[in-house]
C-alpha positions as CSV (number, residue, x, y, z in Angstrom):
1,X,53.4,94.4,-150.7
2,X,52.9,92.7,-154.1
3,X,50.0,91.0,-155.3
4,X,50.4,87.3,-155.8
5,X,48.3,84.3,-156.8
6,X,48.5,80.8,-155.1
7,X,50.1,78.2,-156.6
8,X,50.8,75.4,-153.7
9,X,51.7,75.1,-150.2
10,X,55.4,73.8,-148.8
11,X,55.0,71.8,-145.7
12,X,58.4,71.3,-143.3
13,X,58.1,70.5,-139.7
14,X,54.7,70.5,-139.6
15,X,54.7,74.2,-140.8
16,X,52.7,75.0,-143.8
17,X,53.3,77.8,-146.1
18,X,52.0,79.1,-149.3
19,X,53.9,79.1,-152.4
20,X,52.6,82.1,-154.8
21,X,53.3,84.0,-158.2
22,X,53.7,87.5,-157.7
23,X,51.3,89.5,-159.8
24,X,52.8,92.7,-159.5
25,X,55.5,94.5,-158.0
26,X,57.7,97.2,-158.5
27,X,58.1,98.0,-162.2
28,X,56.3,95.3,-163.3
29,X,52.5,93.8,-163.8
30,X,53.0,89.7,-164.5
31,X,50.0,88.4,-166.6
32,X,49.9,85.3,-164.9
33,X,47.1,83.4,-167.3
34,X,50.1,84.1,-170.2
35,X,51.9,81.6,-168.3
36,X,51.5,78.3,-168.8
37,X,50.2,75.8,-166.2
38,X,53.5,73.5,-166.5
39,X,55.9,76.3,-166.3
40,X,53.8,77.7,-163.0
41,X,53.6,74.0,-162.0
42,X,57.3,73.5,-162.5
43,X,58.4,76.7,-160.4
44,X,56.0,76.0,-157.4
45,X,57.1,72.1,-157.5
46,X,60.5,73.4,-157.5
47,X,60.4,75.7,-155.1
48,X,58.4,73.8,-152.6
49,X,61.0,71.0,-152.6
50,X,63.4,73.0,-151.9
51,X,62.0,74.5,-149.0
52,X,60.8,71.0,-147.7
53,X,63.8,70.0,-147.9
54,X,65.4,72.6,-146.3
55,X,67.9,73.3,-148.6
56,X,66.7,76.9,-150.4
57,X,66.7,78.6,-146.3
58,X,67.3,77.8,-142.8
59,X,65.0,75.9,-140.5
60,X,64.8,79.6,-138.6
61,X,63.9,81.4,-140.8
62,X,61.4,79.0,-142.9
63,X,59.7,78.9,-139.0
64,X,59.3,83.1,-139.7
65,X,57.5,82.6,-142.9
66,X,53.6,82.5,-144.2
67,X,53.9,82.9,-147.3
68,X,56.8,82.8,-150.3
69,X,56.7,84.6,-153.3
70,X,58.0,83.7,-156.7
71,X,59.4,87.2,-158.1
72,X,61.1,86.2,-161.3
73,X,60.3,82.8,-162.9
74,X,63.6,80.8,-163.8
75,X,66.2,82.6,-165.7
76,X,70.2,83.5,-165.5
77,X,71.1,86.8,-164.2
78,X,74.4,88.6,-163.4
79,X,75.0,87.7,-159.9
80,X,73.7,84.3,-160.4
81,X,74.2,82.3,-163.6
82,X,72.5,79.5,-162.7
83,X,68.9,79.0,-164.0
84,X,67.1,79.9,-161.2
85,X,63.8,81.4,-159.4
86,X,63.6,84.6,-157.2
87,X,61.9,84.3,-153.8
88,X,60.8,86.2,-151.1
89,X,59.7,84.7,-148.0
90,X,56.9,86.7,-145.8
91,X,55.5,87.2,-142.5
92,X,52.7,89.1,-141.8
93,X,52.6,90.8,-144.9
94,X,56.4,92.0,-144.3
95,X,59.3,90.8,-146.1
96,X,61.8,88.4,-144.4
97,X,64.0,87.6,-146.5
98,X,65.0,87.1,-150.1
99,X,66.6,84.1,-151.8
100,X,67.3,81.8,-154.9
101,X,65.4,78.5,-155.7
102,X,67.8,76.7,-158.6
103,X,66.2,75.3,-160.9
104,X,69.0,72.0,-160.7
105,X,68.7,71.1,-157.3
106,X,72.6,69.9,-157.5
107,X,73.5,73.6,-157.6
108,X,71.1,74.8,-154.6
109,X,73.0,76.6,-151.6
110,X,71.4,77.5,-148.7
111,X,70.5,81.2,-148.1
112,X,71.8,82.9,-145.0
């Protein structure tokens, strides 16, 4: 399990759940106070939206989750081209599941 710091909670049917930064992880140490406070603010507003409004995972599994983790701040990659932000949801201190945040909501699919 990664360390993370908090940066806001997502509330959706009642259910609160932390939105954080990973710190670390594997093969990488994030030094989070490099980051500016409007690019943290703008990935855990982003992210928290779209879980709120239930359109980044399903109702089921958002129910599952404690915490989500930001992996990778907003960039393009490979599989995804969109501008986007990885996440992780978790339980427990176990993962759930993994999915994209877009950083255009227009573009946003929801996660299986």
């Amino acid at each position: 399990m990664s360390s993370s710091v908090l940066l806001k909670h997502a509330v959706r049917n009642g259910k609160s759940v932390a939105i954080k930064l990973s710190t670390e992880g594997p093969g990488y140490k994030r030094l989070v106070d490099a980051i500016g406070d409007k690019a943290k603010d703008n990935a855990a507003t982003t992210v928290a939206a779209a879980l709120e409004n239930g359109i980044a995972v399903q109702d089921e599994d958002y129910a599952k989750f404690d915490e989500v983790k930001i992996n990778n701040m907003n960039h393009e990659s490979e599989t995804d081209p969109n501008a986007h932000f990885s996440c992780e949801g978790w339980s427990g201190g176990k993962k759930v599941k993994g999915f994209h945040v877009m950083q255009d909501p227009s573009k946003q699919t929801r996660a299986n």
